[in-house]
Steps between C-alpha positions, in 0.01 A plus 500: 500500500787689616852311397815572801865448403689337786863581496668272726827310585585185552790338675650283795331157551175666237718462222502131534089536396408377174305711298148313515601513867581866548130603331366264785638639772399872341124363502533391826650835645251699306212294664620503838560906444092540435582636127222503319594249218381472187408154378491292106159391373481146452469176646807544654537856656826656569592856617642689262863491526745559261855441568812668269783235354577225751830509625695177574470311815816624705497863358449815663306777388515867611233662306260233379126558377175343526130662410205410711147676428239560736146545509494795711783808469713566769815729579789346360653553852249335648536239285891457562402553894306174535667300283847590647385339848379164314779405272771215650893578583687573147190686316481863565290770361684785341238719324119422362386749246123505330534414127351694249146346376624349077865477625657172387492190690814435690697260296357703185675775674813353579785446269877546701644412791778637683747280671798463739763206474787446711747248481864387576766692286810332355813595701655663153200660366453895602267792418663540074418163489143482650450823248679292200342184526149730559571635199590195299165387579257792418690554162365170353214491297433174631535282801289123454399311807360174458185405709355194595164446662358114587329343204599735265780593261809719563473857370762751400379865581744786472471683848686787404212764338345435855835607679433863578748610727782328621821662755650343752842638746682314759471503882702323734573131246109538424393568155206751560278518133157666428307440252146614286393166329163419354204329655195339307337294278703648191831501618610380867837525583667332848780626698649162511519513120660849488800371750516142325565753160759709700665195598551328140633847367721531781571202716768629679277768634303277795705263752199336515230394765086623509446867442235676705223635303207744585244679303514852601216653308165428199498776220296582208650425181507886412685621851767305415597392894794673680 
């Protein structure tokens, strides 16, 4: 059965959908579009839709993925052409590509992230310290965060072999960083962890208040992410 990456974004009031949420209203666009879908065997029959890392409820996305297969082919652009028309205000279509029969599944597949942080900027702190405090954090060998999870015990995991890239430069007060981290089952690293790091080495960095965060692209572990 033919397999169709979906490359799409997600933002405005979509980014307030939860995950299990966001595949429904996929299925539901796909249906109303007249795609031929692809369904689970089973008792319970599903179509098959597979949906990249889930992104927290309140972030945007600019170059998300999902796969969907089909039991008939179709032109990719034909593809993105109906579904475009079906999807709600906030999800938008950016690309759909056929993918290659024995390619990976998608979360197989999938192994960085790429993301974009802004926040407020100390009154003091300027562009040689943004690069100095930067710096101070990629040249340890280690940097624990504690994690706790409902019903289960804390756990230290050191975050920093899954920090890939980290820069960051100064525009208007804002603190503007970008960053390659890790996504998976065998190391998973969060944004908010990266900033609570940047902010224990260098607490007189921040002035403080909720940083905006969005996910600006998926990569394979071997591209390496922008």
């Amino acid at each position: 059965m033919p397999r169709y990456r979906v490359e799409y974004g997600k933002s405005g009031p979509a980014r307030y959908i939860s995950h299990l949420d966001l595949v429904r209203a996929f299925e539901r666009a796909m249906r109303r579009a007249g795609l031929p879908l692809a369904f689970s065997r089973g008792f319970n029959p599903h179509p098959l839709i597979s949906p990249g890392p889930p992104l927290p409820v309140g972030m945007e996305g600019e170059r998300e993925c999902l796969d969907v297969e089909l039991v008939e082919e179709l032109a990719p652009e034909e593809v993105q052409r109906r579904l475009s028309r079906e999807l709600p205000a906030g999800l938008a279509v950016k690309s759909v590509r056929r993918v290659p029969a024995g390619a990976p599944a998608l979360m197989a597949a999938v192994g960085r992230a790429s993301y974009r942080v802004e926040m407020p900027l100390a009154e003091k702190a300027g562009e040689e310290e943004v690069r100095r405090c930067l710096q101070l954090l990629l040249e340890k060998q280690e940097v624990s965060v504690t994690r706790r999870r409902e019903g289960r015990e804390e756990k230290t995991v050191n975050i920093r072999p899954g920090i890939y890239r980290l820069c960051g430069r100064v525009e208007g007060g804002v603190l503007c960083l970008e960053m390659t981290l890790a996504v998976g089952d065998r190391l998973n690293v969060r944004p908010q962890e990266v900033i609570n790091a940047l902010a224990a080495f260098c607490p007189h960095l921040c002035a403080g208040g909720e940083p905006r965060v969005g996910r600006t692209g998926l990569f394979p572990v071997e591209a390496g992410g922008p």
